[in-house]
C-alpha atoms as a printed R data frame, in Angstrom:
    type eleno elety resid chain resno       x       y       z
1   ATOM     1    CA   UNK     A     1  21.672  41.419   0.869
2   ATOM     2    CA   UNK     A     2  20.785  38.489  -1.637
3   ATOM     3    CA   UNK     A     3  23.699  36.764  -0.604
4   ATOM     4    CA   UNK     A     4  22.688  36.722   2.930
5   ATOM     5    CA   UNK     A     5  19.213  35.647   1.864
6   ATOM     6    CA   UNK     A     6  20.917  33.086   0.154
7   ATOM     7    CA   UNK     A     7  22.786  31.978   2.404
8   ATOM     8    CA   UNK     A     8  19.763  31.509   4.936
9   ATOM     9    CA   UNK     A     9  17.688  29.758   3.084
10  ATOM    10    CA   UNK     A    10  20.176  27.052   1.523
11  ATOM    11    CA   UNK     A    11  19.695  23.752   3.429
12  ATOM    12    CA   UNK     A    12  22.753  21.840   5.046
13  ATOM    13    CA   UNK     A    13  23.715  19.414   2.531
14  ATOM    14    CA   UNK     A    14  25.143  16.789   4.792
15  ATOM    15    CA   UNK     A    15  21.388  17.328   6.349
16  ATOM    16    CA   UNK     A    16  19.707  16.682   2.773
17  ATOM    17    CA   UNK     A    17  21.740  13.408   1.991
18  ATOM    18    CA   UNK     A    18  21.138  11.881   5.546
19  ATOM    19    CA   UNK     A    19  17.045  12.522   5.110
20  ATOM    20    CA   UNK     A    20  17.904  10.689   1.502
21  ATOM    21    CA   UNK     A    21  19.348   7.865   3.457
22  ATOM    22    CA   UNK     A    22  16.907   7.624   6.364
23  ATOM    23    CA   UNK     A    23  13.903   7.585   3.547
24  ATOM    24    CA   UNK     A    24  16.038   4.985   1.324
25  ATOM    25    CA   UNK     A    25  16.703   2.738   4.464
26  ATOM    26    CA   UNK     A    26  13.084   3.135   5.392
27  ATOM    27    CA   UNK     A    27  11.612   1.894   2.124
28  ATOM    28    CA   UNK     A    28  14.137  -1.117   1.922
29  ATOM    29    CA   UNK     A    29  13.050  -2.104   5.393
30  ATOM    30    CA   UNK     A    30   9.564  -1.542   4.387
31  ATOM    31    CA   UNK     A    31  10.124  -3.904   1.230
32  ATOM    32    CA   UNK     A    32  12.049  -6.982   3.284
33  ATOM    33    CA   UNK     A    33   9.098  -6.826   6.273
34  ATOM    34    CA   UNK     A    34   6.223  -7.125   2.970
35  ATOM    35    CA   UNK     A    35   9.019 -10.114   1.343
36  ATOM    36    CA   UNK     A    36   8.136 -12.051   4.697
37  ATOM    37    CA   UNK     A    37   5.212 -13.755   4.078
38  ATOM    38    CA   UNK     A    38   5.366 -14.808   8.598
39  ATOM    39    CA   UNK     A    39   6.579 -11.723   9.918
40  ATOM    40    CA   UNK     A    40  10.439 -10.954  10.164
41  ATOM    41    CA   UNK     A    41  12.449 -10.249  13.112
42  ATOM    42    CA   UNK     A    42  14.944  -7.354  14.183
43  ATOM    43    CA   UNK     A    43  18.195  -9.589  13.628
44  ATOM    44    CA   UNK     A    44  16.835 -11.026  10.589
45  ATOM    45    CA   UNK     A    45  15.484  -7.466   9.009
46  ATOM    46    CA   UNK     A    46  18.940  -5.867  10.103
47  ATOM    47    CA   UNK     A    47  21.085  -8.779   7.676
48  ATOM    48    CA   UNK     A    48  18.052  -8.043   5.157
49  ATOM    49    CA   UNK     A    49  18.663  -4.615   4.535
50  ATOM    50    CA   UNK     A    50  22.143  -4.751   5.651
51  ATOM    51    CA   UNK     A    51  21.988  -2.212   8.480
52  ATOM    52    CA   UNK     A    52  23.643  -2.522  11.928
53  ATOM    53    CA   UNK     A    53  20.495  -3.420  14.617
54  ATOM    54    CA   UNK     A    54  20.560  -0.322  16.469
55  ATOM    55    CA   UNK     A    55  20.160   1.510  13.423
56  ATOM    56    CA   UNK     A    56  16.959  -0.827  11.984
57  ATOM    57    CA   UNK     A    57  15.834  -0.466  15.494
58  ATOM    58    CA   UNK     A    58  15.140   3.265  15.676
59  ATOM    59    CA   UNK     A    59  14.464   2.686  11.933
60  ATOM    60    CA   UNK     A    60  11.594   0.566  12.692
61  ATOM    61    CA   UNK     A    61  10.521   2.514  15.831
62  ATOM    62    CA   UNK     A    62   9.056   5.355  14.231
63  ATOM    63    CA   UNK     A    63   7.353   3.194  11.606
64  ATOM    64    CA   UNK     A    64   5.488   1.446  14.210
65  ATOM    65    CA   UNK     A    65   4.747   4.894  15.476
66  ATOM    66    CA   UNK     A    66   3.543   6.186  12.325
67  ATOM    67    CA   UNK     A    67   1.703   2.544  11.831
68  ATOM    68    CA   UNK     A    68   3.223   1.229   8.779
69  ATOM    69    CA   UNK     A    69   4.661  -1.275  10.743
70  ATOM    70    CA   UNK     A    70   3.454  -3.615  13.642
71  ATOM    71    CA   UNK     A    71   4.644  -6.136  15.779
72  ATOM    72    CA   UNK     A    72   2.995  -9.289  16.939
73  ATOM    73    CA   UNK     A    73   3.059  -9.026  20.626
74  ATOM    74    CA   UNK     A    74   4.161 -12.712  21.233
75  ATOM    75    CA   UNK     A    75   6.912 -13.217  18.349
76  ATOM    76    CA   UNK     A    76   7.932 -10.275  18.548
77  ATOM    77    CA   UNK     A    77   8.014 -10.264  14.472
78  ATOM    78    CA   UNK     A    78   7.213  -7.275  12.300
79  ATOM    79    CA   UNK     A    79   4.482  -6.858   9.736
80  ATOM    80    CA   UNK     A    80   2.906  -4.277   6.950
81  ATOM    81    CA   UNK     A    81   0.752  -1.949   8.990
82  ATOM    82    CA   UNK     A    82  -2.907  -1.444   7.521
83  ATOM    83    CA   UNK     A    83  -2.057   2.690   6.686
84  ATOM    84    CA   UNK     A    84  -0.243   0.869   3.677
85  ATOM    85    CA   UNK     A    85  -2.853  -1.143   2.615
86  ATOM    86    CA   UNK     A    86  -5.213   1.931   2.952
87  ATOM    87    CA   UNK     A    87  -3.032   3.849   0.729
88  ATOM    88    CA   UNK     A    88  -2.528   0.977  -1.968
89  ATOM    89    CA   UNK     A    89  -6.564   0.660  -1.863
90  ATOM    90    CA   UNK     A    90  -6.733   4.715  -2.229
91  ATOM    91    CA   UNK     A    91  -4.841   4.600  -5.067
92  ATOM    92    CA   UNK     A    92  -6.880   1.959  -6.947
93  ATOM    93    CA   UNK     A    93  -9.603   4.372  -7.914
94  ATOM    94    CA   UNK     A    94 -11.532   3.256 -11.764
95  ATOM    95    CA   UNK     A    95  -9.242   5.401 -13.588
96  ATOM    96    CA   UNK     A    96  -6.121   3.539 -12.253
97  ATOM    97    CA   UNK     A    97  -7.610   0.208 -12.629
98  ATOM    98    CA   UNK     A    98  -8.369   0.826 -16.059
99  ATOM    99    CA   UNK     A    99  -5.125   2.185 -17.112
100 ATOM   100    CA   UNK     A   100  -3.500  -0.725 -15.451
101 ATOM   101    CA   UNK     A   101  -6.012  -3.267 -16.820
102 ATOM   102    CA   UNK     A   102  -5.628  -2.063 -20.737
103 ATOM   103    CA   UNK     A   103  -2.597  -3.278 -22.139
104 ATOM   104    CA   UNK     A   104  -3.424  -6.990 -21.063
105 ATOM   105    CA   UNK     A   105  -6.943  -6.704 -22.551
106 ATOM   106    CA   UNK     A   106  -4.925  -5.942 -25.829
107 ATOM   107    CA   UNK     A   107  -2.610  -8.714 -25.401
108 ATOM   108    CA   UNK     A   108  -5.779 -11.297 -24.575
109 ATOM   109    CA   UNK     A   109  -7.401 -10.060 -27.151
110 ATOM   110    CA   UNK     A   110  -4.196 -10.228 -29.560
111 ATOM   111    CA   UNK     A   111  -3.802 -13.776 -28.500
112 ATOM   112    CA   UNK     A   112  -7.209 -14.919 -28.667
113 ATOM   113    CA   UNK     A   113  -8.312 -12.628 -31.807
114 ATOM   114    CA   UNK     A   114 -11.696 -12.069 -29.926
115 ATOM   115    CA   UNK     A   115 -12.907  -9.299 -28.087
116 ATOM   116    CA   UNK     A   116 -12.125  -9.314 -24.367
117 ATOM   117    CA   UNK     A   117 -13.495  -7.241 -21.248
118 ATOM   118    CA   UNK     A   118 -13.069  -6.455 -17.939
119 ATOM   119    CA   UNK     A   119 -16.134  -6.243 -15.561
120 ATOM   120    CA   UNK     A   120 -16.752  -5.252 -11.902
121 ATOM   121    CA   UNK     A   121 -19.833  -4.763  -9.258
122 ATOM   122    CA   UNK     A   122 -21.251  -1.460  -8.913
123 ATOM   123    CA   UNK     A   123 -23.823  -2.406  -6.296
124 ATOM   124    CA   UNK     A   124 -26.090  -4.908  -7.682
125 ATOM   125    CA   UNK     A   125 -25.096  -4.569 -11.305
126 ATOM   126    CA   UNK     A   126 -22.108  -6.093 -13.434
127 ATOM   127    CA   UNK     A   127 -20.700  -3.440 -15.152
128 ATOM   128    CA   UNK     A   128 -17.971  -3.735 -18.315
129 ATOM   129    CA   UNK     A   129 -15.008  -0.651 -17.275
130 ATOM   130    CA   UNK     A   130 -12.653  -1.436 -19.762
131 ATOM   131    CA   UNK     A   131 -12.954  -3.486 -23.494
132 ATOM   132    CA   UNK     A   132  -9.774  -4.313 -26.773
133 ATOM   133    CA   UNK     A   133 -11.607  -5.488 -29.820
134 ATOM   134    CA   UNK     A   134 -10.741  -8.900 -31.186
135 ATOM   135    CA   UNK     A   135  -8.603  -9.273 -34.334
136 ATOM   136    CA   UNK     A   136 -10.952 -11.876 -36.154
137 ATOM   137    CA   UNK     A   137 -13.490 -11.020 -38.581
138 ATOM   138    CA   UNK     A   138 -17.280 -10.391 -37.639
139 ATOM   139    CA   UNK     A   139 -16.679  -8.829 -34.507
140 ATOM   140    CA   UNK     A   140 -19.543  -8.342 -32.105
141 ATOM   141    CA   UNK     A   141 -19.523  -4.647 -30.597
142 ATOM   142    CA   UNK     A   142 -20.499  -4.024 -26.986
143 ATOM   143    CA   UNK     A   143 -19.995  -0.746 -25.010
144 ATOM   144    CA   UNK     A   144 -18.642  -0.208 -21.666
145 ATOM   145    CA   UNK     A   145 -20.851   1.375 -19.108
146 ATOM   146    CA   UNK     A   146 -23.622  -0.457 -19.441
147 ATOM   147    CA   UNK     A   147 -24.619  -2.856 -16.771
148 ATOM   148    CA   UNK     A   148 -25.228  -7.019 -17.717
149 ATOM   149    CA   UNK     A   149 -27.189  -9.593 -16.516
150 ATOM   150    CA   UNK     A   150 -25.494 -11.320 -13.574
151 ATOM   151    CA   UNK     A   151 -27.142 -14.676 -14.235
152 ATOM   152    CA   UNK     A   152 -26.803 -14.539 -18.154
153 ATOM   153    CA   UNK     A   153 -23.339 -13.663 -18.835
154 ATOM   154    CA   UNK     A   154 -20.223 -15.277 -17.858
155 ATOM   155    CA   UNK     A   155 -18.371 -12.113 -16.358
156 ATOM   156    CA   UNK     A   156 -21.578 -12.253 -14.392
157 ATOM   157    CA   UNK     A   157 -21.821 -15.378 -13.066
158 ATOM   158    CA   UNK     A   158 -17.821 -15.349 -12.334
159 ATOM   159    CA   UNK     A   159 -18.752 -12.116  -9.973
160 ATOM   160    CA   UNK     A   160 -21.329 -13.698  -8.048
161 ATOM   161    CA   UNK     A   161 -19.949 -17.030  -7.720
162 ATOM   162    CA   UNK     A   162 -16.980 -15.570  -6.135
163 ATOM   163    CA   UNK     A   163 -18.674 -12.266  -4.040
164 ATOM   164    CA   UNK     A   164 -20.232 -12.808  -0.271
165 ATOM   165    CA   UNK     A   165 -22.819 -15.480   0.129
166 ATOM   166    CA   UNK     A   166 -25.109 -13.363   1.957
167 ATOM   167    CA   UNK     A   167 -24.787 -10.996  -1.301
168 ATOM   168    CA   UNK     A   168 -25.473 -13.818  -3.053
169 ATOM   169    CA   UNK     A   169 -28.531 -14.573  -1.237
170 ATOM   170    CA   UNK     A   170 -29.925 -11.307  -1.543
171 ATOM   171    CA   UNK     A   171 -29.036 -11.198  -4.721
172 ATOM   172    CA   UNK     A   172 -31.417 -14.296  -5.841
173 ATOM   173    CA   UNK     A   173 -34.314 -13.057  -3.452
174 ATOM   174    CA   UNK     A   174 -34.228  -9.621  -5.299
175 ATOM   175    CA   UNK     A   175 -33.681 -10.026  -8.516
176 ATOM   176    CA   UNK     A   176 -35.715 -12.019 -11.321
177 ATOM   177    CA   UNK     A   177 -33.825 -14.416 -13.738
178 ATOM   178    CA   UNK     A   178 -34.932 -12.632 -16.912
179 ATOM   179    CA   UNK     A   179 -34.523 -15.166 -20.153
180 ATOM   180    CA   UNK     A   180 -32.797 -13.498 -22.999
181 ATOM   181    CA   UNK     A   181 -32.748 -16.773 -25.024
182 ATOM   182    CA   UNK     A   182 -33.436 -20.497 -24.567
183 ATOM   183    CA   UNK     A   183 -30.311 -20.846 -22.962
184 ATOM   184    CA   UNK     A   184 -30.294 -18.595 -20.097
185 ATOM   185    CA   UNK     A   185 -30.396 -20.204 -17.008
186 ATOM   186    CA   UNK     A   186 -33.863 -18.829 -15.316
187 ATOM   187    CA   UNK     A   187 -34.754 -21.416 -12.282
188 ATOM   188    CA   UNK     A   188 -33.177 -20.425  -9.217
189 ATOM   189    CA   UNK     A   189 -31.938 -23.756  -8.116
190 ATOM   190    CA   UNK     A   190 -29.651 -24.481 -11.524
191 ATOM   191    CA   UNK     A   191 -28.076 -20.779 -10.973
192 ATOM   192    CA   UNK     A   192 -26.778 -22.024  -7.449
193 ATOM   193    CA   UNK     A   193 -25.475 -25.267  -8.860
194 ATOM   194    CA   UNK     A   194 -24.184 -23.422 -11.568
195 ATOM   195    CA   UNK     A   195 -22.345 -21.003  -9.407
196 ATOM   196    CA   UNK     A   196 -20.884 -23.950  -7.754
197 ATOM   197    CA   UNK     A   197 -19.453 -25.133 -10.556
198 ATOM   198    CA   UNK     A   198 -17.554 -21.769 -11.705
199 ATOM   199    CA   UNK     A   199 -16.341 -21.907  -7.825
200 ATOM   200    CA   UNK     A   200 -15.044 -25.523  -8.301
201 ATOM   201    CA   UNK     A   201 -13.419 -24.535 -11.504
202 ATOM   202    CA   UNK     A   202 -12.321 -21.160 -11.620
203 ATOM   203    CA   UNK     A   203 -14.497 -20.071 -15.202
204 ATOM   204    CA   UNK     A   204 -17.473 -19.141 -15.819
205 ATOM   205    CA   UNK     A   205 -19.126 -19.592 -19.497
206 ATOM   206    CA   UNK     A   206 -21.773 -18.220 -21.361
207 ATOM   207    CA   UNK     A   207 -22.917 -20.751 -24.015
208 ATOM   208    CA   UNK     A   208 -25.119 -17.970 -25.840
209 ATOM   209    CA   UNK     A   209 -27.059 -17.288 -23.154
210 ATOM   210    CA   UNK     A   210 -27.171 -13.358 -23.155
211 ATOM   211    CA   UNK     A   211 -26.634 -13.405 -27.228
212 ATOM   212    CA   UNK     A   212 -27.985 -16.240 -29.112
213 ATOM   213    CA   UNK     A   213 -24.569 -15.685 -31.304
214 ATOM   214    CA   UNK     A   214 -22.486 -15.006 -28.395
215 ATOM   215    CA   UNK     A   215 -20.017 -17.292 -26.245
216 ATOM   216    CA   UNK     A   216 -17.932 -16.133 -23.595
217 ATOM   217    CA   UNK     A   217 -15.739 -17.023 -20.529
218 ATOM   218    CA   UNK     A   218 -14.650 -15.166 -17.517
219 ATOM   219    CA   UNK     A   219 -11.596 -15.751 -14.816
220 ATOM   220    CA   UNK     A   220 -11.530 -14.061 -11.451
221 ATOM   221    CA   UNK     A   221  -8.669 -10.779 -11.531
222 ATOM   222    CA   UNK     A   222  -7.382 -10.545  -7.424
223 ATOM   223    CA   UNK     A   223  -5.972  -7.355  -5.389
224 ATOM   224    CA   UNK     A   224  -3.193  -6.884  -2.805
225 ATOM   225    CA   UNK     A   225  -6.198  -8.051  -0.446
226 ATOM   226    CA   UNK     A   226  -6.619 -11.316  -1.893
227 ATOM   227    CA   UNK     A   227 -10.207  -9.971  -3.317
228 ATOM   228    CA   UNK     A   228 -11.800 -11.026  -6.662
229 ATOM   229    CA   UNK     A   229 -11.147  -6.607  -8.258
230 ATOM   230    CA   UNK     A   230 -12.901  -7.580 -11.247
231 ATOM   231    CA   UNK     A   231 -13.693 -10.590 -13.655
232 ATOM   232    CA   UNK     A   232 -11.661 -10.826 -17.104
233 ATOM   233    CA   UNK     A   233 -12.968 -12.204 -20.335
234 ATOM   234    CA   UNK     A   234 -13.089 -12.798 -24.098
235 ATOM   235    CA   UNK     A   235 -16.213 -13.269 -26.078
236 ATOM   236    CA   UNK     A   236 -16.676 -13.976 -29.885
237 ATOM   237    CA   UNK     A   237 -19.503 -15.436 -32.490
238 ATOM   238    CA   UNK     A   238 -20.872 -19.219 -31.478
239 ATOM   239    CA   UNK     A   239 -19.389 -20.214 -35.332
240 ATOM   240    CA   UNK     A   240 -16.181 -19.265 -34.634
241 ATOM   241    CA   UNK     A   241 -15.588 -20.527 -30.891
242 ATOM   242    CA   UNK     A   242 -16.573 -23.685 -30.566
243 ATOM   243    CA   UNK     A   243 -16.570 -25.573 -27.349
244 ATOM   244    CA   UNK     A   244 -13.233 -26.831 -28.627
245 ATOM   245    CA   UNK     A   245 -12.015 -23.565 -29.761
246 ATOM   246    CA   UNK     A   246 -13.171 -22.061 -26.156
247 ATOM   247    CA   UNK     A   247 -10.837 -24.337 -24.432
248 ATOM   248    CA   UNK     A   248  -7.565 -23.831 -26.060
249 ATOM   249    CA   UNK     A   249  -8.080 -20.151 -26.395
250 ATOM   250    CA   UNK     A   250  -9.169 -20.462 -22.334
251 ATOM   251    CA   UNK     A   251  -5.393 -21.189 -21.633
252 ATOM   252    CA   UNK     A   252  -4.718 -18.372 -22.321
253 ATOM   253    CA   UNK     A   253  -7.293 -16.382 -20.575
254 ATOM   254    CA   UNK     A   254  -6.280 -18.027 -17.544
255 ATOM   255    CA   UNK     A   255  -2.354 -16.869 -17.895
256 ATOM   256    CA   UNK     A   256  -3.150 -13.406 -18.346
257 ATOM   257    CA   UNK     A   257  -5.427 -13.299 -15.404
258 ATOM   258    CA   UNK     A   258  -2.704 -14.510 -13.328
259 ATOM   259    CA   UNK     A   259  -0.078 -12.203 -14.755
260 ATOM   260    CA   UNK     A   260  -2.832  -8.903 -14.301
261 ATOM   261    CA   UNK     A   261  -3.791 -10.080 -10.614
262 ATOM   262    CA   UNK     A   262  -0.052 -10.299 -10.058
263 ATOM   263    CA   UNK     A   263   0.186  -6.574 -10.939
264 ATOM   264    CA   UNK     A   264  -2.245  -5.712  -8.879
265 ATOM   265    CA   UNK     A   265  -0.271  -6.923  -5.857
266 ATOM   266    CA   UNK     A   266  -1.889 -10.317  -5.605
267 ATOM   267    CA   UNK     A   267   0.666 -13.317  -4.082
268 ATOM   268    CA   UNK     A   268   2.527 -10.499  -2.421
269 ATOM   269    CA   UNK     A   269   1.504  -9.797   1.176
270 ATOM   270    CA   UNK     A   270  -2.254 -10.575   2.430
271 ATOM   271    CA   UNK     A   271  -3.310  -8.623   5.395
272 ATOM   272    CA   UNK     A   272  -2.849 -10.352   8.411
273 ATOM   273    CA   UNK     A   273  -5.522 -10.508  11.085
C-alpha cells in the first residue's frame, strides 16, 4: 500500500527539471532586459540568453502577464516591470539596510580611524540607524536612535539638501534653527545657501557646529531608484581633523559611498517612466 502511495505522490522527473529550466531561463532573461539600460528587443534578448525566439517569446509572454516585464508600445523593446522594483523596495526594510550598511561603516571607519555613521529621515527628524567606532584615540561616543539637528550636523544638512524642495520648504517654515554653539548656522537665508553648496558639491560638513569639539562630513548613499537611502559619514575631535586632515580622509568617504550605493542597486536599472 506504501508503495502505491509512493508511487502517487512522486513527481515526474523530466517534469521537475523542465520547471528548473523554465525558472533558470526566466531569471537570465530577467537579468539581460535589467543589463539594457534602453530597453532590449526579442531578437536581441533571444542571442542574450541564447534561446531560440519562439522560446524567449512565450518566455517573455507570461512575464508581461505577470508584470515583471513591459513593453514600450512604439519600440516594441522590453523593460523591468515595477512588481520588481516593489519587491526590491519590500525587501529594504531597517533591519536589511543595516545589515547591508555595517561592514562598510567598519571599513570607513578602519580607513579613516574615526567614528563613522549612517543616518536617514524618519519624518522630520535625522536619525543615526547604524554607527563603527573609530580606531584613533579620544573617541567621541554617540548612540544610534536618537534624532539630530538637521541644520547643525552634516548628515543633516546632506539629507535636506538632497530631499524634496517643498520638504525643504516646510521644513524651514516649521522648524527653528536652534544654536548649539557659535558656529551653528541659525539665519534662515545662510542655511539655503548653505544647502546649495552641499548640492553643488556632493558633502556636507559640520565645522563644530553641533559639538564645539566635533567635525564631521556626510556623502549622499543612493537605491535601485536613484534616491538619496541615507547619508554616510565620519566624525572625530576638531584637534585631530583638521580642515586638511578632513580632506584627505574625505577621499575616502566618497569611495565607500559609491561602492555601498552600488550595493544597493544604484547605476543598475532606474525606473523608467
Amino acid at each position: 500500500m506504501s508503495g502505491v502511495l509512493d508511487d502517487a505522490t512522486t513527481e515526474d522527473p523530466r517534469k521537475d527539471r523542465a520547471g528548473v529550466q523554465s525558472i533558470v531561463r526566466a531569471f537570465s532573461i530577467l537579468e539581460a532586459v535589467a543589463a539594457a539600460r534602453g530597453g532590449i528587443g526579442l531578437a536581441e534578448l533571444s542571442k542574450a540568453v541564447a534561446l531560440h525566439n519562439s522560446t524567449t517569446f512565450h518566455l517573455v509572454k507570461t512575464m508581461l502577464t505577470l508584470g515583471y516585464l513591459r513593453q514600450d508600445p512604439k519600440t516594441k523593446r522590453y523593460r523591468l516591470g515595477r512588481p520588481l522594483f516593489s519587491l526590491a523596495a519590500g525587501a529594504m526594510n531597517e533591519v536589511d539596510l543595516v545589515n547591508q550598511v555595517m561592514p562598510f561603516l567598519e571599513e570607513l571607519s578602519e580607513l579613516t580611524g574615526e567614528t563613522s555613521h549612517f543616518a536617514v529621515t524618519s519624518g522630520d527628524e535625522v536619525v543615526i540607524i547604524a554607527r563603527s567606532e573609530g580606531t584613533g584615540a579620544f573617541r567621541l561616543r554617540e548612540g544610534t536612535g536618537a534624532p539630530r539637528p538637521a541644520h547643525a550636523t552634516a548628515i543633516g544638512k546632506l539629507l535636506l539638501a538632497t530631499g524634496d524642495a517643498r520638504h525643504l520648504h516646510r521644513w524651514l517654515e516649521t522648524h527653528r534653527l536652534d544654536a548649539f554653539g557659535p558656529n551653528t548656522i541659525t539665519d534662515p537665508v545662510r542655511l539655503r545657501e548653505e544647502l546649495e553648496r552641499v548640492r553643488g558639491t556632493g558633502i556636507a560638513y559640520d565645522d563644530a557646529e553641533f559639538h564645539p569639539e566635533l567635525r564631521c562630513a556626510a556623502v549622499a548613499v543612493h537605491d535601485f531608484t536613484g534616491r538619496v537611502a541615507g547619508a554616510l559619514g565620519f566624525s572625530g575631535p576638531v584637534w585631530r581633523l583638521s580642515l586638511a586632515v578632513m580632506q584627505d580622509k574625505v577621499r575616502h568617504l566618497r569611495v565607500i559611498a559609491d561602492r555601498l550605493s552600488r550595493e544597493l542597486g544604484h547605476g543598475g536599472v532606474a525606473i523608467q517612466g
